[in-house]
C-alpha positions, 0 to 999 in steps of 0.5 A: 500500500502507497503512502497516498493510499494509507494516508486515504484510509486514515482520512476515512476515518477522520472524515469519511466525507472528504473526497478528492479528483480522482485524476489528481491523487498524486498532487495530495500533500495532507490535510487541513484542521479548522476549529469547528470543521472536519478535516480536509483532504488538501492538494497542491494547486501546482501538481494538480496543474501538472496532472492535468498537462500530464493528461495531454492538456496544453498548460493554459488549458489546463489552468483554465480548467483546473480554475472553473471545474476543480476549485469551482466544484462544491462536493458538500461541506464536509467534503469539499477539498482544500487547494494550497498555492506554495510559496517557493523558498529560494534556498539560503546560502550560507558561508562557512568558516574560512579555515586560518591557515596556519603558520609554519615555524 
């Protein structure tokens, strides 16, 4: 059993409700916990562009797409999911030590 696979079982059991597109299993990420709601099965915005290119749709398409008929469907309250936009974090360089050369005597 996959990762995403047990992850969708332990889901089951938190919100038997949740649901997800189908053709975009592999763009989940996780969940999502508000106070006073179930949990939400929660999607990279980014890979489900991806899947949907993957698919054979051209990227304007696909964005296009993704935009009016997966964020734009309502699959209930308890099961809609959530979509996330990533922040890409430039990688920080850091400088290390210069070692002291030392002094031959």
């Amino acid at each position: 059993m996959s990762n995403i696979d047990e992850f969708l079982k332990d889901m089951g059991d938190l919100n038997p409700e949740a649901m997800y597109p189908t053709d975009m299993k592999e763009a989940i990420i996780g969940y999502v916990e508000r106070f006073g709601m179930e949990p939400q099965i929660l999607l990279d915005r980014e890979k489900c562009i991806q899947c949907l290119i993957k698919d054979g749709m051209p990227e304007e398409d696909a964005e296009e797409f993704f935009e009016f008929n997966t964020i734009g469907s309502f699959m209930g309250e308890l099961g809609t999911p959530c979509f996330a936009t990533l922040i890409k974090h430039e990688p920080e360089l850091k400088e290390f030590p210069k070692k002291k050369k030392e002094s031959k005597k």
